[in-house]
C-alpha positions as CSV (number, residue, x, y, z in Angstrom):
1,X,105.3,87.4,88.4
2,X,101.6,86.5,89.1
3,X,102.5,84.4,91.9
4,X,104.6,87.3,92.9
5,X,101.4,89.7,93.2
6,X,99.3,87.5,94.5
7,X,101.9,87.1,97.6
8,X,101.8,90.6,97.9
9,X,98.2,90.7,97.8
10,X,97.8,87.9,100.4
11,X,99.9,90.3,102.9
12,X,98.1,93.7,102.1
13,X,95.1,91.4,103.1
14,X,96.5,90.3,105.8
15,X,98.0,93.3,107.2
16,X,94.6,95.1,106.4
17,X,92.8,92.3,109.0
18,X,95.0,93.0,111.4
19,X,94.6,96.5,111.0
20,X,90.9,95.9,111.7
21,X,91.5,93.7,114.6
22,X,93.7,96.0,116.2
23,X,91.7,99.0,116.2
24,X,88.3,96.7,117.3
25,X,90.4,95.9,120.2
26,X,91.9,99.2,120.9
27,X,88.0,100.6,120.7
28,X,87.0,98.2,122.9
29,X,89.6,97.9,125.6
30,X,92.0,100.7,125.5
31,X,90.1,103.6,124.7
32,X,87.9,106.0,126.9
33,X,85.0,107.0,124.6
34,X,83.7,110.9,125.8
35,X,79.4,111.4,124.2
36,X,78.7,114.3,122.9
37,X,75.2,115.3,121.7
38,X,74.2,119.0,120.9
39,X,73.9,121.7,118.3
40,X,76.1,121.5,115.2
41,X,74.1,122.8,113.0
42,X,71.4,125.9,113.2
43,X,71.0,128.8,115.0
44,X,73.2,127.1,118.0
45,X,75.4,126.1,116.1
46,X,77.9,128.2,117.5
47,X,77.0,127.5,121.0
48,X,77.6,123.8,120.0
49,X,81.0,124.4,118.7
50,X,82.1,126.4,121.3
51,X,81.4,123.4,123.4
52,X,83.0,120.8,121.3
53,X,86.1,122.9,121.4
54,X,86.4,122.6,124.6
55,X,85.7,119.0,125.3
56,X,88.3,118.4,122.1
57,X,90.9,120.2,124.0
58,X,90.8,118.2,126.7
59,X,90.3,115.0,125.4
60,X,93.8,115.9,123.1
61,X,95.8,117.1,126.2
62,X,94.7,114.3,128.0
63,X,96.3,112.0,125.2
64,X,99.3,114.4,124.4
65,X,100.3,113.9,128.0
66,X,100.5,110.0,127.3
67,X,96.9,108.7,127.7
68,X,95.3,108.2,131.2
69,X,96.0,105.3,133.8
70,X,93.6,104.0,135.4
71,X,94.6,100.7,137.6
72,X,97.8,100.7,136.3
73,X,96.4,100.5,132.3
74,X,97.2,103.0,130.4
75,X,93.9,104.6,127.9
76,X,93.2,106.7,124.7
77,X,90.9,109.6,124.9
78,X,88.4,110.0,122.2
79,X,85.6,112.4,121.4
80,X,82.4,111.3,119.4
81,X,80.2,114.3,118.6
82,X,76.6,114.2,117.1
83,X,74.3,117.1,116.1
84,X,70.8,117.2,117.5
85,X,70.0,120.4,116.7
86,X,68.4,121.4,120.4
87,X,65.4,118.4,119.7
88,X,64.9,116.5,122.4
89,X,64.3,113.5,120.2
90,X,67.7,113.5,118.6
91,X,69.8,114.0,121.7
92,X,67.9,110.9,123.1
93,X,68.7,108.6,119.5
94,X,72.4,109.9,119.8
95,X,73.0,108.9,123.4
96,X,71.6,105.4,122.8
97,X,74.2,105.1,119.5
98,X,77.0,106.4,121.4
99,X,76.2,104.4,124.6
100,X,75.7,101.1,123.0
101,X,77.6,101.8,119.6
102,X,80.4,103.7,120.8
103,X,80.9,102.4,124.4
104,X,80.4,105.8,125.6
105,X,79.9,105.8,129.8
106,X,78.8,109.3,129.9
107,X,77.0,112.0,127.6
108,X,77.7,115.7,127.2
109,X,74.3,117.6,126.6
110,X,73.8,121.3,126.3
111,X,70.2,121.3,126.2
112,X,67.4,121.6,128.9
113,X,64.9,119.1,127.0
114,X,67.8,116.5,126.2
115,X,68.7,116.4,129.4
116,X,65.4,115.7,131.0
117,X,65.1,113.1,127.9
118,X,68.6,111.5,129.0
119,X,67.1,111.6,132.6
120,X,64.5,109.0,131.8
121,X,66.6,106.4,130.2
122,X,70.4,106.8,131.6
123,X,70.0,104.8,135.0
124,X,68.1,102.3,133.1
125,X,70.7,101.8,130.5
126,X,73.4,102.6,132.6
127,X,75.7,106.0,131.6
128,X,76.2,109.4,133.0
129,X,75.0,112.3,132.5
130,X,77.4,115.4,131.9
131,X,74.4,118.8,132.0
132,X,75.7,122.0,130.4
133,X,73.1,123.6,132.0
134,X,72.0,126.1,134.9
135,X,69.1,124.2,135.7
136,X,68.9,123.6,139.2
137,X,65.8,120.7,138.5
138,X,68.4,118.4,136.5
139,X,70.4,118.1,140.2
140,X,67.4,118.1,142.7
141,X,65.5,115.2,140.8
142,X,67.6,112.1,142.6
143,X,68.7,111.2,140.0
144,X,71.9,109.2,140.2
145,X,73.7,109.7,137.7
146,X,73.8,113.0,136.5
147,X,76.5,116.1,137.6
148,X,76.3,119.6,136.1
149,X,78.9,121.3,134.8
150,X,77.5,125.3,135.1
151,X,77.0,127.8,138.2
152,X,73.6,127.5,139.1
153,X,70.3,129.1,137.1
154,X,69.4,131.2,140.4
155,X,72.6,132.7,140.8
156,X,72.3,134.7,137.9
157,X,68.5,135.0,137.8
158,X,69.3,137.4,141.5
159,X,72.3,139.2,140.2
160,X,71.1,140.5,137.1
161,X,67.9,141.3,138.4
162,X,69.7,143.5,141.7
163,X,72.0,145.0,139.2
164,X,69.4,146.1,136.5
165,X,67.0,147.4,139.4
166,X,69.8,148.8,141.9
167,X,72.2,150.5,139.3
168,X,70.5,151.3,136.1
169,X,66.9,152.1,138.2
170,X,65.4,149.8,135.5
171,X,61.6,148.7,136.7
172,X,60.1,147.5,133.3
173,X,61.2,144.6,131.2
174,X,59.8,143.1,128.0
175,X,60.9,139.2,128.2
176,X,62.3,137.9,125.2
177,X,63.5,134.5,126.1
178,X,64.1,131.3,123.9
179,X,60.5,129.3,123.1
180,X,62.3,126.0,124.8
181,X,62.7,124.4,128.4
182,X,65.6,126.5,129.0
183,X,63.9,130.1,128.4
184,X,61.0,129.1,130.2
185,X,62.5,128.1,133.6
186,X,64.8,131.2,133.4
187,X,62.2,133.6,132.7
188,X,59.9,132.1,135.0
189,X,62.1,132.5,138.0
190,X,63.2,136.0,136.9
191,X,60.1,137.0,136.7
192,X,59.0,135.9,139.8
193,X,61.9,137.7,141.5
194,X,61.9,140.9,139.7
195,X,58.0,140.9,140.6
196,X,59.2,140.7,144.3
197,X,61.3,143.4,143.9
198,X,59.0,145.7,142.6
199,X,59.4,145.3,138.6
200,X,56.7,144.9,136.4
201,X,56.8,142.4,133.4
202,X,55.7,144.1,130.4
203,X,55.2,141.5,128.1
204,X,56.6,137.4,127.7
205,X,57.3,137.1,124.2
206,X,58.8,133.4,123.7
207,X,61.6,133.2,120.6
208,X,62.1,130.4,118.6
209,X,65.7,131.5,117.3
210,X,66.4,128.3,115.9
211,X,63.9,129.0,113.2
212,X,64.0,132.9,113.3
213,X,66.4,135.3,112.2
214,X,63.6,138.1,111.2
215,X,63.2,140.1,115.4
216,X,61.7,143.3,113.8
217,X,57.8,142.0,114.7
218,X,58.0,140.6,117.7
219,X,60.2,143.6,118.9
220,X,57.6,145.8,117.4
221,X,55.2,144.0,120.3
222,X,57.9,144.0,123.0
223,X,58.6,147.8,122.5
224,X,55.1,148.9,122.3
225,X,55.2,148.0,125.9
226,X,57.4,150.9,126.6
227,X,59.8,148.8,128.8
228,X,63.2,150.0,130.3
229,X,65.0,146.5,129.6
230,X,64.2,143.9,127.5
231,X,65.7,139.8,128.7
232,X,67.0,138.1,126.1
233,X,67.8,134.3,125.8
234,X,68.6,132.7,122.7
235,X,72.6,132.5,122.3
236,X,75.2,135.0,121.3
237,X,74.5,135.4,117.6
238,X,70.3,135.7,118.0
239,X,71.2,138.1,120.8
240,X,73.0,140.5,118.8
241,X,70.8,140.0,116.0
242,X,68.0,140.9,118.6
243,X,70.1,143.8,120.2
244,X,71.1,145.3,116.8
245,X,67.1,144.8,115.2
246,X,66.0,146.6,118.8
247,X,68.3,149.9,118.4
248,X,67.0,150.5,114.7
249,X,63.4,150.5,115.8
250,X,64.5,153.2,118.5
251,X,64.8,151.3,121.6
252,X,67.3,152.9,123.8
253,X,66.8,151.4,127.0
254,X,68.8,148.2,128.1
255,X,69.5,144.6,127.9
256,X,69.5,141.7,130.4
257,X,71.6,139.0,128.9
258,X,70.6,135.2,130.2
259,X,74.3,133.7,130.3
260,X,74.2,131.3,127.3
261,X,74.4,134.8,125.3
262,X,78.2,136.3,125.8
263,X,78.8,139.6,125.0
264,X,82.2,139.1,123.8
265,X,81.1,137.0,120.9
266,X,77.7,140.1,120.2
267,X,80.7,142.1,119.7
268,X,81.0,140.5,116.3
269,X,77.4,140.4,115.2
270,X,76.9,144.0,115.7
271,X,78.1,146.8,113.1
272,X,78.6,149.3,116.2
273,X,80.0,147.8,119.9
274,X,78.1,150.7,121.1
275,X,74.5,149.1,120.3
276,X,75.3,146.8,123.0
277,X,75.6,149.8,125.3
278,X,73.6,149.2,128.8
279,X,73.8,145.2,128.5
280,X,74.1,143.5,131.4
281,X,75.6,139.8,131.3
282,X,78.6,137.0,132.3
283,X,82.0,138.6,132.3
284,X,83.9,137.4,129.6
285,X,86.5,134.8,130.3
286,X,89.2,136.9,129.0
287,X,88.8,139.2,131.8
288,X,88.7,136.5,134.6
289,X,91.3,137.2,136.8
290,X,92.4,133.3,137.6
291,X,96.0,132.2,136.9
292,X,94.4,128.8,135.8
293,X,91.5,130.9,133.4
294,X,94.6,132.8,131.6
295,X,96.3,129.6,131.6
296,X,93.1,127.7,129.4
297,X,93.0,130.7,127.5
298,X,96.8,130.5,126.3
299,X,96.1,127.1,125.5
300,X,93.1,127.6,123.4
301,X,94.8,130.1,121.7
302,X,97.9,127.9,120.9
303,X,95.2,124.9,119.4
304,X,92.7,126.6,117.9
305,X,94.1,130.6,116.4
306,X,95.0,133.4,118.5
307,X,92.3,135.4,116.5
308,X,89.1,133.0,118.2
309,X,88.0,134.3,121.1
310,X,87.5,131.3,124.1
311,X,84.3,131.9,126.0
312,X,83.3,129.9,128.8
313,X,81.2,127.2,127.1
314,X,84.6,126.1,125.7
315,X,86.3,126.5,129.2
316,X,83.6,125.0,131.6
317,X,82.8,121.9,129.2
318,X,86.9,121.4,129.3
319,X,87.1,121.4,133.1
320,X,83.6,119.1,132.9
321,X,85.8,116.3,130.3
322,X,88.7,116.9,132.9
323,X,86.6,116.0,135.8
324,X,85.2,112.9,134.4
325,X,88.7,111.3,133.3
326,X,90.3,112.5,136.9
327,X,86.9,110.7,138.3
328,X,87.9,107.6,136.2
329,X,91.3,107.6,137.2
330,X,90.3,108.2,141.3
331,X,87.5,105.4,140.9
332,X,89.9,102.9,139.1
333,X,87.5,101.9,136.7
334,X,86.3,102.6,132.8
335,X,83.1,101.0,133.0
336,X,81.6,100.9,136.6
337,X,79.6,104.3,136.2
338,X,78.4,104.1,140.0
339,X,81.7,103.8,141.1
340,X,83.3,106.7,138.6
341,X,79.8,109.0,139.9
342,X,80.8,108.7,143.8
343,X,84.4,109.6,142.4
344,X,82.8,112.7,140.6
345,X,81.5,113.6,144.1
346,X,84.6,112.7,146.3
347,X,86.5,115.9,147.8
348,X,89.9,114.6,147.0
349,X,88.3,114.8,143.1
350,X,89.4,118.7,143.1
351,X,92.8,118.3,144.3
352,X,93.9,115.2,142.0
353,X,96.8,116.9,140.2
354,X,94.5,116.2,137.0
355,X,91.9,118.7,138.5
356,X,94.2,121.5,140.1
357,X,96.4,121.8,138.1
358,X,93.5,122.3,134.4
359,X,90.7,123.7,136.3
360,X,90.3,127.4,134.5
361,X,88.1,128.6,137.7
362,X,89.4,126.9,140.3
363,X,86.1,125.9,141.7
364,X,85.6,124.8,145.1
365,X,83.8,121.5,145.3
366,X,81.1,119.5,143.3
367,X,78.3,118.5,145.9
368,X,76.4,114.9,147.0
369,X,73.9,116.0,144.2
370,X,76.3,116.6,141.4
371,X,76.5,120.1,141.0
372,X,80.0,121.8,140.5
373,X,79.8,124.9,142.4
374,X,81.4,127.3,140.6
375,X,83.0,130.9,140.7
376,X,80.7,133.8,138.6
377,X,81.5,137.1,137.9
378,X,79.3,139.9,135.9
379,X,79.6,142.8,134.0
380,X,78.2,145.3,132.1
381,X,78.7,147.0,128.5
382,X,79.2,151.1,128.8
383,X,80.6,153.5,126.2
384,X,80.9,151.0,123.9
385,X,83.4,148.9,126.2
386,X,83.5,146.5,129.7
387,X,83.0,147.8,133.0
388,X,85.0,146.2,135.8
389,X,83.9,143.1,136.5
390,X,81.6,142.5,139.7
391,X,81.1,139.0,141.8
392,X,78.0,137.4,141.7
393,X,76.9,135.4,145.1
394,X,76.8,132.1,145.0
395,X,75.6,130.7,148.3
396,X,75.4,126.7,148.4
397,X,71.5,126.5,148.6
398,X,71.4,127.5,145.4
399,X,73.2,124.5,144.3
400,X,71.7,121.9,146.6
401,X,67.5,123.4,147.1
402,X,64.8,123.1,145.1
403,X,63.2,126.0,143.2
């Protein structure tokens, strides 16, 4: 009877190496590890999920549809998120860990400061870069090994500037953007653009929302200001938080929304839709009308609840993971990162079956400095519902110049 165990022992041991062996060597030569660094936890924590949704989803279809094949070799699709909280620091710790750790070729990041702190070590140590970001520096730096995943900072900056001058006669804004590298690029080129128009900038009152959830003073100082608009930066649940503090001091002018807030996710931070009344911001994805976008959005739906509303940090940062592995698969290599970055960069990249057929926006082209031009629309919150949605110009320079 002992001996009897001891056999059995002997195999569970055995079969428990194995095990081990197996997966080491699956992790190391069949398996396409996707980086992901950015908020989990805090006041972007939301923003961070919404990301990690999307990049989940695409890593899982990937796999569902078999894997991808690259040289004739077929590879698993896995996803290793870490939280870093918007610190520059952190997102710079994590990338090392999943680059040298993990095997990870390339890193998501959502953050402006992360990504310039990825910029000075990722040719160095060899990955790519994958910026969630509309900042046009991250693309104009040489860097090369870097492409952006977002329509481009100025793009917006121009259109909700025209709008909130042209339609609503608005001439005044208080500036309430986040305290980081993100809010302070925006805001500066908004302001020097609504300047050029003819605005005035009432006051520039930095937030630090990841520490904040008490507006009422600083909106105190904005509003004594007696502005017509007030920009706001943080992300969808500060916003509203911002928006809802704002309407019980008085304020009944409007809101310019920088597009990591989405109004379809205020919606549920505010006790009455029509505090949100006179916000100007990015269209919602559920009223873009692309085959491919209401195609994403069934299949969010289907994975994740039909109650969650997708918004397009889940939707870009999908067609971001889906580039990449269609890169992979065009470059036919896992590991050569210059190779998969000119792939990233090649025109036949958009009309890999991969790409055309799981591309929610249908975007045109990704240019020589890795920026995915993209397809933006606008819209505005009236009578406590969404206008009709209105295009926003992209022309390339403001994709490929400097500003």
């Amino acid at each position: 009877m002992k001996r009897g165990w001891f056999l059995i022992f002997i195999a569970c041991l055995f079969g428990a190496s194995c095990l081990a062996l197996s997966s080491t060597l699956w992790a190391d030569e069949d398996v396409i590890t996707i980086g992901y660094s950015g908020p989990l936890s805090g006041g972007g924590a939301k923003f961070g999920k919404n990301l990690e949704m999307g990049l989940q989803m695409a890593v899982d279809q990937v796999n569902q549809m078999g894997g991808l094949e690259v040289a004739g070799k077929k590879y698993k699709v896995r996803l290793i998120s870490l939280d870093d909280q918007f610190q520059t620091a952190l997102t710079v710790s994590n990338a090392k860990r999943l680059v040298h750790k993990e095997g990870a070729k390339m890193v998501f990041n959502p953050s402006s400061g992360g990504i310039f702190g990825l910029m000075a070590i990722n040719e160095r140590e060899k990955f790519i870069i994958c910026a969630y970001t509309t900042n046009q520096v991250c693309v104009t730096s040489g860097n090369k090994l870097i492409f952006r995943g977002p329509p481009a900072m100025m793009a917006y900056v121009q259109a909700w500037a025209n709008r909130a001058m042209d339609k609503f006669g608005w001439k005044k804004c208080a500036m309430m953007p986040d305290a980081y590298d993100y809010g302070k690029l925006w805001s500066g080129l908004f302001q020097k653009y609504w300047q050029k128009r003819g605005g005035t900038i009432t006051t520039h009152i930095p937030v630090d929302f990841m520490k904040l959830s008490d507006y009422y003073p600083l909106l105190t100082k904005a509003l004594a200001t007696n502005p017509d608009c007030i920009l706001l930066g943080s992300s969808s649940e500060p916003d509203a938080m911002q928006i809802k503090q704002a309407r019980e001091l008085g304020f009944k002018g409007g809101f310019i929304i920088i597009e990591r807030g989405k109004l379809e996710e205020m919606l549920q931070f505010v006790p009455d839709p029509n505090m949100l009344n006179g916000s100007i911001g990015t269209c919602p994805l559920i009223l873009y009308p692309y085959p491919s976008a209401k195609k994403f959005i069934q299949k969010f739906k289907e994975k994740y609840g039909k109650d969650l509303v997708p918004v397009h940090e889940s939707a870009i940062a999908y067609a971001n993971i889906i580039y990449y592995l269609a890169a992979i698969k065009l470059a036919g290599t896992t590991t050569d990162v210059y190779k998969i970055m000119a792939a990233i960069k090649d025109p036949r990249l958009m009309k890999t079956p991969l790409v055309k057929d799981n591309d929610p926006y249908q975007n045109e082209k990704i240019f020589p400095n890795g920026a995915v031009k993209g397809r933006v629309l606008g819209v505005e919150f009236v009578n406590g519902k969404f206008s009709e949605p209105f295009p926003v110009p992209t022309p390339d320079w403001v994709y490929t110049e400097k500003y």
